[in-house]
DRENTORDO-634081 format. One line per field, with one value per atom (N, C-alpha, C): residue in one letter; residue number from 1; x, y, z. Coordinates in steps of 0.2 Angstrom, whole numbers. Each point is the difference from the previous one (the first is absolute). Layout:
BEGIN
res: [A ...]
n: [NUM ...]
x: [X ...]
y: [Y ...]
z: [Z ...]
//
This chain:
BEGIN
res: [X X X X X X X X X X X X X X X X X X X X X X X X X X X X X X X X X X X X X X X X X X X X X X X X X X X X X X X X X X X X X X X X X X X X X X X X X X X X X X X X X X X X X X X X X X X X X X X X X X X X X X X X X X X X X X X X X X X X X X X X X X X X X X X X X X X X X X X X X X X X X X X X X X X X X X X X X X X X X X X X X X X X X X X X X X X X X X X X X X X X X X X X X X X X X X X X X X X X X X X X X X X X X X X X X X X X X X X X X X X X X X X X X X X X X X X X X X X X X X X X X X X X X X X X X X X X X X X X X X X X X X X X X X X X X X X X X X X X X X X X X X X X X X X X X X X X X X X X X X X X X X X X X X X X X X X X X X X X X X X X X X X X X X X X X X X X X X X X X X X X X X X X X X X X X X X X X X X X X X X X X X X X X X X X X X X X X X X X X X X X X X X X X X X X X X X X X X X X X X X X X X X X X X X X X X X X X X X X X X X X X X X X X X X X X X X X X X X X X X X X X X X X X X X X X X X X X X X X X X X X X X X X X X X X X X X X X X X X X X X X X X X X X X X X X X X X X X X X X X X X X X X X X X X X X X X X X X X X X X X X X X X X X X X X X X X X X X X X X X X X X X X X X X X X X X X X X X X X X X X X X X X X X X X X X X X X X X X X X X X X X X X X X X X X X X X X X X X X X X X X X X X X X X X X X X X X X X X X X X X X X X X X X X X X X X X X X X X X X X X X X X X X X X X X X X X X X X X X X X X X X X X X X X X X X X X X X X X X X X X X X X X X X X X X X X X X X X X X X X X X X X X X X X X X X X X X X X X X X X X X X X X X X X X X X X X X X X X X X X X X X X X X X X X X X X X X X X X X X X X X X X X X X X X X X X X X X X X X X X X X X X X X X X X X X X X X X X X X X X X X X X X X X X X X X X X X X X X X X X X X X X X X X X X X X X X X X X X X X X X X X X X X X X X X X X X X X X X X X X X X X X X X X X X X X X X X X X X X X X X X X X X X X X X X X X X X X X X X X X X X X X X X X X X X X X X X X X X X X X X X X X X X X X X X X X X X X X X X X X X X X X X X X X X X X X X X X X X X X X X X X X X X X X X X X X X X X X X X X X X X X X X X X X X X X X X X X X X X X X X X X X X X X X X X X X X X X X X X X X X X X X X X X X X X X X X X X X X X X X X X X X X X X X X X X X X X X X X X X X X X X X X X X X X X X X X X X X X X X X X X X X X X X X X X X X X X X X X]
n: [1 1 1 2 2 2 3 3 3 4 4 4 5 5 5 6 6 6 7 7 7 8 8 8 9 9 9 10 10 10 11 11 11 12 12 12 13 13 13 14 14 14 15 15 15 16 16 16 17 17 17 18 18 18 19 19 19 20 20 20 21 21 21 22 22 22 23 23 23 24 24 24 25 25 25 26 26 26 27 27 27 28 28 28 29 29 29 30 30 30 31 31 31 32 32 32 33 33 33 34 34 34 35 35 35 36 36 36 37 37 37 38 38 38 39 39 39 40 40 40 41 41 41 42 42 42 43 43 43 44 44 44 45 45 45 46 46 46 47 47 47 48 48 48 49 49 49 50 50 50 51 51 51 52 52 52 53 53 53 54 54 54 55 55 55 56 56 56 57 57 57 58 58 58 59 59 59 60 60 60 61 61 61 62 62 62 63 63 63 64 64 64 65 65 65 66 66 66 67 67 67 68 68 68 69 69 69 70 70 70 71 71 71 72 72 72 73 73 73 74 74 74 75 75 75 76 76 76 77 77 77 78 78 78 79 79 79 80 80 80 81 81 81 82 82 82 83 83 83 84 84 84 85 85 85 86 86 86 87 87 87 88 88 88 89 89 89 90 90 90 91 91 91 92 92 92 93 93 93 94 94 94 95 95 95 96 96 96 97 97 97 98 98 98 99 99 99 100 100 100 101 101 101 102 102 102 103 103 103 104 104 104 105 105 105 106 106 106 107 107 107 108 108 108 109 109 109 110 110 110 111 111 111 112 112 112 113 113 113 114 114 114 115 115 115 116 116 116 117 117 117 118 118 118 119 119 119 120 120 120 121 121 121 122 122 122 123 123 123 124 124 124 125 125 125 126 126 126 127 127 127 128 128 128 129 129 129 130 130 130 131 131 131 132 132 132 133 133 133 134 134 134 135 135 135 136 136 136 137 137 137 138 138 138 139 139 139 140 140 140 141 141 141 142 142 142 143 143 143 144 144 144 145 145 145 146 146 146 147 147 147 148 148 148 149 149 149 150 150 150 151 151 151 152 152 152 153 153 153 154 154 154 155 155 155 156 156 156 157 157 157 158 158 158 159 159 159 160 160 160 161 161 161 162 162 162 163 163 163 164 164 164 165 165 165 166 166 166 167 167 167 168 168 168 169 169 169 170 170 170 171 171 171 172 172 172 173 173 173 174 174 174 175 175 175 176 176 176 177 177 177 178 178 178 179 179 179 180 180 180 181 181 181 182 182 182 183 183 183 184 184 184 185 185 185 186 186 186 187 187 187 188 188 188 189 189 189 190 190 190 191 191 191 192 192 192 193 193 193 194 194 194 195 195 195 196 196 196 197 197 197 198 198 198 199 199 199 200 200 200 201 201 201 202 202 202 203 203 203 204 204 204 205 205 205 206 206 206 207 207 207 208 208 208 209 209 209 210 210 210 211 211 211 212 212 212 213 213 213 214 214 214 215 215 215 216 216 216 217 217 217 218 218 218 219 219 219 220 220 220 221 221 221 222 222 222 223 223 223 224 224 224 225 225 225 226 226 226 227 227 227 228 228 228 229 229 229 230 230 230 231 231 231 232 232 232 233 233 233 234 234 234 235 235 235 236 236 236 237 237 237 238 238 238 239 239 239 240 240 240 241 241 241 242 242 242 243 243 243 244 244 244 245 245 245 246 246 246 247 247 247 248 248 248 249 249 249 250 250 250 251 251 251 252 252 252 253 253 253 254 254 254 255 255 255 256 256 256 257 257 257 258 258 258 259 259 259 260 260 260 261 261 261 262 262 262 263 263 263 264 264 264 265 265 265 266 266 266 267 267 267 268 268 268 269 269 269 270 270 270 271 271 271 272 272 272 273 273 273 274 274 274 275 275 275 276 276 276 277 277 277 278 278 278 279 279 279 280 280 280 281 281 281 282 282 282 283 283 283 284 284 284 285 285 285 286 286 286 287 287 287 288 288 288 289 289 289 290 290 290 291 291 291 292 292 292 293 293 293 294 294 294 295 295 295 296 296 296 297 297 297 298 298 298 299 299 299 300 300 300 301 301 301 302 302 302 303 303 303 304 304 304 305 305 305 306 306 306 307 307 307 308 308 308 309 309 309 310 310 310 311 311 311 312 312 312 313 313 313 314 314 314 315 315 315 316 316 316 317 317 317 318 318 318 319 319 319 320 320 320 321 321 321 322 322 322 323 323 323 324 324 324 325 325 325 326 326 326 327 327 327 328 328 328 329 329 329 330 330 330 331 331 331 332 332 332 333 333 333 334 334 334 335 335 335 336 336 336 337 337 337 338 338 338 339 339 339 340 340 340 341 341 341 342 342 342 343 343 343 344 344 344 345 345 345 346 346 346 347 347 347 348 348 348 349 349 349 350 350 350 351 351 351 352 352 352 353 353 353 354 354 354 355 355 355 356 356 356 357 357 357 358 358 358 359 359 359 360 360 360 361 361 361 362 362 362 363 363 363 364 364 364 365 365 365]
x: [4 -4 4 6 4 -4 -4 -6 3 8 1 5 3 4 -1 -6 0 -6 -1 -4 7 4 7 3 -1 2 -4 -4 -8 3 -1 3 7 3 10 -4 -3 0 -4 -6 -1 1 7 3 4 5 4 -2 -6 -3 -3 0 -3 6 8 4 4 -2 2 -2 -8 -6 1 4 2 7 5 6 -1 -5 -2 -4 -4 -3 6 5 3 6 0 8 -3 -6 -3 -2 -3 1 5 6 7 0 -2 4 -7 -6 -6 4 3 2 5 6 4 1 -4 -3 -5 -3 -1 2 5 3 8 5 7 1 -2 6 -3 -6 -4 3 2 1 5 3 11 -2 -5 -1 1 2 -1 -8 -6 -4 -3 0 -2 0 8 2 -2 -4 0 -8 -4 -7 1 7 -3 2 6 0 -5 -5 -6 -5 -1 -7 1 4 -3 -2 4 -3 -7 -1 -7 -6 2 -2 1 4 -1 -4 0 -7 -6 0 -8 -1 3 -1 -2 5 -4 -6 0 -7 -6 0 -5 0 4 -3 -3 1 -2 -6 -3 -7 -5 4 -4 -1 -6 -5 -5 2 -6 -5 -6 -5 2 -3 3 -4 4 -5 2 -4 2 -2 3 -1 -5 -2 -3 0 4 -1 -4 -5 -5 -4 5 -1 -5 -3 -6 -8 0 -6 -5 -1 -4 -4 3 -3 -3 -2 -2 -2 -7 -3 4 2 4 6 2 5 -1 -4 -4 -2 0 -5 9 2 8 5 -2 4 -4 -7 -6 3 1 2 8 3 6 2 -4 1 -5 -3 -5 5 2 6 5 4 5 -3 -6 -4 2 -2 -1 8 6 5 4 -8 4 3 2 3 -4 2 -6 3 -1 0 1 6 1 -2 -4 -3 6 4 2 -5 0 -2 3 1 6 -5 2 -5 -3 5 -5 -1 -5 -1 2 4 5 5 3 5 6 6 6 4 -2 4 -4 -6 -2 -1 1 3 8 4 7 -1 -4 1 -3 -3 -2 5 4 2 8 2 4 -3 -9 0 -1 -4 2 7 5 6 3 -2 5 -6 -6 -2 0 5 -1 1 3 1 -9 -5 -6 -4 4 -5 3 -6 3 2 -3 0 -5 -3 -3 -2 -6 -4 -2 0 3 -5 -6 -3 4 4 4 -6 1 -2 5 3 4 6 1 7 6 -1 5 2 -4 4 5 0 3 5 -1 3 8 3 6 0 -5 0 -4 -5 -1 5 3 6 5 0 6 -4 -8 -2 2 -3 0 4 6 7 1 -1 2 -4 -6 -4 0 4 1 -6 -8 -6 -3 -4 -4 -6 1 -4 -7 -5 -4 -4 2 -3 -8 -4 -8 -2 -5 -3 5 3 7 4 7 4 6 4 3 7 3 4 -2 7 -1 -1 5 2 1 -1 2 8 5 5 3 -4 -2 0 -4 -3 7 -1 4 0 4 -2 -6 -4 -5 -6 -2 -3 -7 -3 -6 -5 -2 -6 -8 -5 -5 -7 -2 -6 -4 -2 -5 4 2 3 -2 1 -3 0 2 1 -6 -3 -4 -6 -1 -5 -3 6 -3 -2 4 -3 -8 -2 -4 -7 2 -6 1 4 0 -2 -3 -2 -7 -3 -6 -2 4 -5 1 4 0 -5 -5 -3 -5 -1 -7 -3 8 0 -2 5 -4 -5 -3 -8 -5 3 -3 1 3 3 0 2 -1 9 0 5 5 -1 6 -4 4 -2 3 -6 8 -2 6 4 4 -1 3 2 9 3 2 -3 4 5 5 5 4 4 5 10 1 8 5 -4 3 -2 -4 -1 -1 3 1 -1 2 2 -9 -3 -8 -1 -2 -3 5 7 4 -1 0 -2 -7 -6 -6 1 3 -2 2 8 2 -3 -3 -3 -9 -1 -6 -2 6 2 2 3 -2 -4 -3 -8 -5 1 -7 6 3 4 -5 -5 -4 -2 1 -3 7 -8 5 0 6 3 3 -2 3 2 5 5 3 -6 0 6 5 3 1 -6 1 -5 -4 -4 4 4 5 -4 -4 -4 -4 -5 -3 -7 -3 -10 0 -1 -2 6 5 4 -4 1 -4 -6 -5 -6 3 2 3 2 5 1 -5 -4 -5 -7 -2 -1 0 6 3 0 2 0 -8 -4 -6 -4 0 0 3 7 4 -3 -1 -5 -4 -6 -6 -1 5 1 1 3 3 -5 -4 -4 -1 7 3 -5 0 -1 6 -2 6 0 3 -3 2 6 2 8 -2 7 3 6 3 5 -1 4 4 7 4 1 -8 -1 -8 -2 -8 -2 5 -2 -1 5 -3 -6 1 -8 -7 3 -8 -2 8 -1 -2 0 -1 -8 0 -9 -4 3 -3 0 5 -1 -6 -1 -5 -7 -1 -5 -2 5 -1 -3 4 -4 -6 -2 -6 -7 2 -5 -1 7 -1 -5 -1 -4 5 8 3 1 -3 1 6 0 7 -2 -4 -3 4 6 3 7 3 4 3 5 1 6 0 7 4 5 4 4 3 2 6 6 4 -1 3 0 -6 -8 -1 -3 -2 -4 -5 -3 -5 -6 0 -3 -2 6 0 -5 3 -4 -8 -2 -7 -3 4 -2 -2 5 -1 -5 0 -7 -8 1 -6 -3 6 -2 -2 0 -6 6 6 5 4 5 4 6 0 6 -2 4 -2 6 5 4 9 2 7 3 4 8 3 0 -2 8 4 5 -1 -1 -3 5 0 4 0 -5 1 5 1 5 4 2 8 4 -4 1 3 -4 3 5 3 4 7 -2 4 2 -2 1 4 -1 2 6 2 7 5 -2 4 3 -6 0 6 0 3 8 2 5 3 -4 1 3 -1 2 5 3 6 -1 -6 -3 2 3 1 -10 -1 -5 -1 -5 1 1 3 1 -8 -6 -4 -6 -4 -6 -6 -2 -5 -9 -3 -8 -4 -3 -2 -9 -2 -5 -7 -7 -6 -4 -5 -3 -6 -4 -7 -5 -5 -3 3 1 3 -3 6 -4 1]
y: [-6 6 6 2 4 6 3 3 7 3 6 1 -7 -3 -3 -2 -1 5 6 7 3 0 4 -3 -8 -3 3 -2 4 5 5 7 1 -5 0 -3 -4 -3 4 4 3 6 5 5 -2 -10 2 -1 -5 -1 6 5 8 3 0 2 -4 -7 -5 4 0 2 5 6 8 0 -5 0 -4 -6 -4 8 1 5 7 2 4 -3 -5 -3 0 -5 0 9 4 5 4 -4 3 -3 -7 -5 4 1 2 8 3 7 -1 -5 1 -3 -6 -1 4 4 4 7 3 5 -1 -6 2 2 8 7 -2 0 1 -4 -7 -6 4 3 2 6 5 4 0 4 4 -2 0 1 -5 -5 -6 -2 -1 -3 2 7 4 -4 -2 -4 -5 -5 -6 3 3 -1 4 4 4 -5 -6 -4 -4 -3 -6 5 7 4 3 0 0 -5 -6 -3 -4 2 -2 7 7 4 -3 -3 -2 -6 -4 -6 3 5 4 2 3 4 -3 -5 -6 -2 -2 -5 4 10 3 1 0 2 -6 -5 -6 -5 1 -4 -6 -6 -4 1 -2 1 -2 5 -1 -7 -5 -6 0 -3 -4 -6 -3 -8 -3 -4 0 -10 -2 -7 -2 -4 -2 -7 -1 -9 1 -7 -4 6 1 4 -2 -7 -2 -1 1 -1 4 9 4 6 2 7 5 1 6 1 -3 -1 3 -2 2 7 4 7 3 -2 -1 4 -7 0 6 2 6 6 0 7 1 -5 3 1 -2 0 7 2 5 7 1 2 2 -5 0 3 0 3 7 2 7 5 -3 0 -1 -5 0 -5 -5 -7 -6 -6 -5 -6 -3 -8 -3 -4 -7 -4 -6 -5 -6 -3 -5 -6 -7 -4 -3 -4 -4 -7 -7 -7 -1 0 -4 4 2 5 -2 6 -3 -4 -2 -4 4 -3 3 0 -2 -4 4 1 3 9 0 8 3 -5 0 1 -4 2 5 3 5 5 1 6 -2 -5 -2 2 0 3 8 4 4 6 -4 2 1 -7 0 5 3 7 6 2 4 8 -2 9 1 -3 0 4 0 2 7 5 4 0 -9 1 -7 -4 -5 0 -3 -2 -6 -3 -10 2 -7 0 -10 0 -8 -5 -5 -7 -1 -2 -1 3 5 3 -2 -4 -3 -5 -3 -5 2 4 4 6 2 5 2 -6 5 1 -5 1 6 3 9 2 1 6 1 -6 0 1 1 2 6 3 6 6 -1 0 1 -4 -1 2 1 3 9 4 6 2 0 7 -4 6 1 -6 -3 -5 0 0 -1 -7 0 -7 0 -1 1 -5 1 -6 -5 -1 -5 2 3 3 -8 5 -8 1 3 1 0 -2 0 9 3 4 6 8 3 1 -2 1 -6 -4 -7 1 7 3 2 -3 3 8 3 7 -1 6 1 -6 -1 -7 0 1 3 -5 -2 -3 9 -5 7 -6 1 -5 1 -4 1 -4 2 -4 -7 -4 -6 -1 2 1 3 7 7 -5 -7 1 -8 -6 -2 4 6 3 3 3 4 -7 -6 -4 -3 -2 -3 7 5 7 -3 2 -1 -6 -7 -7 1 2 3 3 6 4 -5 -3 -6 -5 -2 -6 5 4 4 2 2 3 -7 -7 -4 -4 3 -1 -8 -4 -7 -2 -6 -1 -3 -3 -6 1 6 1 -4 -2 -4 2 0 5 -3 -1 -4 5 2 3 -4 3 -5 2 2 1 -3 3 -3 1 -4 2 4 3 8 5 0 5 -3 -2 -2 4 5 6 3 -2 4 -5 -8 -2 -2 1 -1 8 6 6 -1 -2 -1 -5 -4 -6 3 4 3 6 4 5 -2 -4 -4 -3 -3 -3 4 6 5 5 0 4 -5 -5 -5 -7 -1 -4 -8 1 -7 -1 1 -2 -6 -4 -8 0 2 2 -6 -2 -4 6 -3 3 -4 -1 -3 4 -3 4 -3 -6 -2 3 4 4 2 2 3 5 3 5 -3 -5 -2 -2 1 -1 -6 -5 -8 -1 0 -4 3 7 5 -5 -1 -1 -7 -4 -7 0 4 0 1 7 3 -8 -2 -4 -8 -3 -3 2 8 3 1 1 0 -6 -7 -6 -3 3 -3 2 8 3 -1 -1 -1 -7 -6 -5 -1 7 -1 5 2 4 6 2 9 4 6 3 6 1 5 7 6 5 4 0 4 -4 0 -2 7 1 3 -2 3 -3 7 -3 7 -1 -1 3 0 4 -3 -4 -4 -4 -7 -1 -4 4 5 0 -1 0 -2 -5 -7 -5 -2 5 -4 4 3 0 -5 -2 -6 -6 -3 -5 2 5 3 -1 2 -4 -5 -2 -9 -2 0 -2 3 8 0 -1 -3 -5 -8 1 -8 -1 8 -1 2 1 1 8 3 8 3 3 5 9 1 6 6 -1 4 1 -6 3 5 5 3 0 2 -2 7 2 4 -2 5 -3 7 0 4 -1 8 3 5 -1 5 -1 -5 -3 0 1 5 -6 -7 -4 -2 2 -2 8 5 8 0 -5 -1 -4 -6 -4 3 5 3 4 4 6 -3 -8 -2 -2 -3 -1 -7 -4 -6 -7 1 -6 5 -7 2 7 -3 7 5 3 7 7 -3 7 -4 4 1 3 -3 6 3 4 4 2 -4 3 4 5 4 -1 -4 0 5 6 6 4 0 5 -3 -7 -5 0 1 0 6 6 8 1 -5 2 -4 -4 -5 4 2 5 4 5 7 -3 -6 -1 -3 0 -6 7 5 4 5 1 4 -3 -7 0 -1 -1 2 6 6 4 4 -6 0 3 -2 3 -6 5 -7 -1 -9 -1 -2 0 -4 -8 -4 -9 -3 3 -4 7 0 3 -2 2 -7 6 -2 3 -6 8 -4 -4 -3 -3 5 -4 3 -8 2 -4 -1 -3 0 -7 5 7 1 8 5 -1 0 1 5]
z: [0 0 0 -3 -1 -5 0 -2 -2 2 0 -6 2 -2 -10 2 -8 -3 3 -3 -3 3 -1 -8 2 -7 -9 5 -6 -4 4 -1 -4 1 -2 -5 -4 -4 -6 3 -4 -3 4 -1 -6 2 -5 -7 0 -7 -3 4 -3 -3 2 -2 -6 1 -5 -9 3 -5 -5 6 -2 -5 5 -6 -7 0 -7 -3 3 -5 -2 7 -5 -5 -1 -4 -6 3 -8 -5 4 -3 -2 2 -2 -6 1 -8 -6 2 -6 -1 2 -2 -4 3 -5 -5 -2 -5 -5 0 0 -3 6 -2 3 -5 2 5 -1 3 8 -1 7 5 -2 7 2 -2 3 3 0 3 8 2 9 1 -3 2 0 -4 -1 8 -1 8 6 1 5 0 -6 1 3 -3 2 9 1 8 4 -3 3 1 -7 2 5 2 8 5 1 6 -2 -7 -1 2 -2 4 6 5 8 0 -2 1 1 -5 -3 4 2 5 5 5 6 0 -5 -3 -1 -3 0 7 2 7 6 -2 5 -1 -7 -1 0 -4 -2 7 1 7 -3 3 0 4 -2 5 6 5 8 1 5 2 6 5 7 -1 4 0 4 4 6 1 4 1 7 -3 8 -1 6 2 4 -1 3 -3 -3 -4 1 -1 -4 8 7 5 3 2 1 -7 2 -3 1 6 1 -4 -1 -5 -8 -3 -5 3 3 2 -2 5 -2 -5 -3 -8 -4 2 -6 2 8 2 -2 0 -2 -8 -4 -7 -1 2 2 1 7 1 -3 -4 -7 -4 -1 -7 1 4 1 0 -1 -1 -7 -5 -5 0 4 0 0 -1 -3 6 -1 6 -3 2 -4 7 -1 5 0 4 0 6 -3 5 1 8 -3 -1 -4 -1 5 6 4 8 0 7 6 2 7 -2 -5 1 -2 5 -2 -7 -2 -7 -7 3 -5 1 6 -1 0 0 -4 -6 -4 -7 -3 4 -1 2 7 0 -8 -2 -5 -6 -1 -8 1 6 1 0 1 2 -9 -5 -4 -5 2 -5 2 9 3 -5 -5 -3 -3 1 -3 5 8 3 3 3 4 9 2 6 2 6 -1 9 -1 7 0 8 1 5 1 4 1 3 2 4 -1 5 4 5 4 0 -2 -1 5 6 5 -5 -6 -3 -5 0 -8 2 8 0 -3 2 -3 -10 -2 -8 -1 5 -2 1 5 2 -5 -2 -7 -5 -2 -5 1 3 4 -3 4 -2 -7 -5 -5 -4 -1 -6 0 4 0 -1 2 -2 6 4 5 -3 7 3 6 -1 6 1 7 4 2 -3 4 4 5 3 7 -4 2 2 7 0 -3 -4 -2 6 3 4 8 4 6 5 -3 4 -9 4 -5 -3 5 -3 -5 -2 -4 -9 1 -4 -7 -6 -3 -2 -5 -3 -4 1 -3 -2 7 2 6 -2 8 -2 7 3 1 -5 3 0 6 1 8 2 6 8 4 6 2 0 0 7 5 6 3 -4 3 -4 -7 1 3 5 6 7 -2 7 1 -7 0 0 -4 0 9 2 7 5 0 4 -3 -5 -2 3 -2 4 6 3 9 1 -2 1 1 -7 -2 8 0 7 6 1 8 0 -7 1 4 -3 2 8 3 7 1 -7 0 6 3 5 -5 -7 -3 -4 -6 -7 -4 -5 -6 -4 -5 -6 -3 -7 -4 -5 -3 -3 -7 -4 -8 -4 -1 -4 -5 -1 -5 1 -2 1 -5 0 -8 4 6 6 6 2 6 7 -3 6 2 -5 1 4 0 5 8 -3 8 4 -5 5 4 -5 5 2 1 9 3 0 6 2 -5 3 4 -2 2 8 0 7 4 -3 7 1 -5 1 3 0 2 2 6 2 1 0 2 -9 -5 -3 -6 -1 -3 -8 -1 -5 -6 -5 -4 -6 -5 -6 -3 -6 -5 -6 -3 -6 -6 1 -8 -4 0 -2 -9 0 -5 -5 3 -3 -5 -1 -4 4 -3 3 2 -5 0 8 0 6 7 -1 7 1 -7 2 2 -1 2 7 1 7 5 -1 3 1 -3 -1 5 -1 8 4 2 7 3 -5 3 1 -3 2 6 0 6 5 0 9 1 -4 -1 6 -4 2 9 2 8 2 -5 5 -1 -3 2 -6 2 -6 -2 -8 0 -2 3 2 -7 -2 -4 -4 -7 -5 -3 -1 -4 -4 -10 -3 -4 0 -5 -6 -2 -5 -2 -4 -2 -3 -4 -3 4 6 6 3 2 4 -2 -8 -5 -1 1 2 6 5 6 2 -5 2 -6 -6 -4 6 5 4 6 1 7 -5 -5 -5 1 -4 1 5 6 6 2 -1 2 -5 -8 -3 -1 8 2 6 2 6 8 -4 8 0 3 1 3 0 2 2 3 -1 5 3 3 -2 -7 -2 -4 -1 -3 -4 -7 -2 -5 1 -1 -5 -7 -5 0 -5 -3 -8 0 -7 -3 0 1 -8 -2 -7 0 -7 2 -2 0 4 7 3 6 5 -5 3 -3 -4 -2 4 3 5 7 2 6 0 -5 0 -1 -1 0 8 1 7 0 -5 0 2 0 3 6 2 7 -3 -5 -2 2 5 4 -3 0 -2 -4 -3 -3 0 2 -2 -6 -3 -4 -4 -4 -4 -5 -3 -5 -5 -7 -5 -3 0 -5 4 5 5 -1 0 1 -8 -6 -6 -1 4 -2 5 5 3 -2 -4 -2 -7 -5 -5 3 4 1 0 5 5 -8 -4 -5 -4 -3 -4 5 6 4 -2 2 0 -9 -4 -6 -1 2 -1 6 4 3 7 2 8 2 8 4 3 1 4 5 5 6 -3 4 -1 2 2 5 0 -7 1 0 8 3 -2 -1 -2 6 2 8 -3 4 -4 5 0 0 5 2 1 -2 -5 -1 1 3 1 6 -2 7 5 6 7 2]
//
């Protein structure tokens, strides 16, 4: 990935083939003149043409490559797609954003969502067209797997990079040049869902609340911030944390599903689920379904969702299932904050390493 290294190449190569071109063209105009006109080839002047054209032409090489623009493009690569909306709202807002700029979107996928393998060859075919782009946004699946093979993209592709969603780094001194994390705290949004089902539980002055959490391990940090923030808002309450969820409906409702079987079975009921993301909590209100056209009720559960989809915000304003509120990432704000910070160090600003967009809670309390 020597990426400076062979733009330099490029460039030597097409300087010399500009000067090769300028001496072929002036020799040959020497030999058509004095063929031509005898006297003219022996002249002072002749010779002062051919030594004046190559420096005409490395002019016109600089001159051309300072006006001659391809269309502006960004890149954008975003794994596991194919398993959240929000992502989709995503990709509209930020090609929406690039519009208004003038610049166009190039989509990379990689074949197989989430996998390591297939978002290497992405950042590889990426790398080997980067003169095509002005810059590029990475929504990653596990980036602890990959990590050192971003920081060596990083590195080496020389144009402003934005990380959405996903922080791909540990720490910001991790952080290559011109390299920034812009997205939602994944910390700020277990804390803010584990405050809301606190609220929920102590309105009910029940003695041993249960609370079933679904997650994923692409975010980890949303459902370990709310156990921990949970447990000491409401210390009596019986907490399980499920994180094979991996952001897909059908598993959530899978899981949801056995957990409400299981307690049913011991008797318990369950007071509140929350999933980090909507599209588990739409599965885990398709499982609350199920069961209560089986005839098993649930009428004090309630269940909390992230991101802020606008299926999930139809669900809640209806009122007619458990889904009560979301945590709210707004893609149209994270797109234009994701833009601005690309376009900035484009033209040579320094950025913050880590621009966090606080989220919302809906419906407002």
């Amino acid at each position: 990935m020597n990426a400076r290294r062979s733009r330099h190449a490029e460039l030597l190569i097409e300087l010399v083939i500009s000067l090769v071109s300028g001496i072929i063209l002036a020799v040959g105009a020497q030999v058509l003149a004095a063929a031509a006109l005898p006297g003219l080839g022996r002249s002072p002047l002749a010779w002062v043409l051919v030594g004046a054209t190559p420096a005409v032409a490395l002019l016109a090489f600089f001159v051309a490559r300072r006006f001659y623009r391809r269309p502006a493009q960004a890149f954008v690569m975003i794994s596991a797609y194919t398993h959240t909306r929000w992502l989709a709202d995503l990709l509209e807002n930020l090609a929406r954003s690039l519009d208004h700029q003038g610049i166009d979107l190039v989509v990379k996928l990689p074949p197989y969502d989430g996998s390591a393998r297939g978002q290497l060859l992405q950042l590889e075919s990426i790398l080997r067209k980067r003169r095509s782009y002005a810059g590029g946004f990475f929504v990653v699946a596990h980036p602890e797997r990959i990590r050192p093979e971003l920081a060596d993209f990083c590195a080496s592709i020389g144009l402003p990079v934005v990380f959405v969603d996903v922080p791909p780094f540990r720490a910001s001194e991790e952080y290559p040049e011109r390299v920034v994390f812009v997205g939602c705290d994944a910390d700020e949004i277990g804390e803010r869902a584990a405050r809301w089902v606190a609220g929920e539980l102590l309105d009910r002055a029940d003695g041993t609340p249960v609370v079933l959490a679904v997650g994923g391990d692409a975010q980890a940090a949303r459902h370990e911030r709310f156990a921990e923030v949970l447990r000491e808002k409401v210390p009596s309450v019986a907490l399980e944390v499920n994180p094979r969820g991996q952001f897909a409906r059908d598993r959530a409702r899978r899981i949801v599903d056995w957990y409400l079987t299981d307690r049913q079975r011991h008797g318990d009921r369950v007071d509140a689920i929350f999933c980090t993301n909507d599209e588990m909590a739409l599965g885990a209100v398709d499982a609350v379904q199920m069961h209560t056209a089986a005839g098993k009720r649930h009428d004090d559960l309630v269940i909390i969702g992230v991101d802020g989809i606008s299926e999930a915000v139809a669900a809640i304003d209806a009122g007619a299932t458990p889904l009560r509120a979301t945590i709210v990432q707004s893609p149209r704000r994270i797109a234009e904050e994701a833009v601005d910070a690309l376009l900035r160090m484009r033209a040579g600003e320094r950025v913050a390493t880590e621009i966090l967009v606080p989220t919302t809670i809906h419906p407002l309390q």
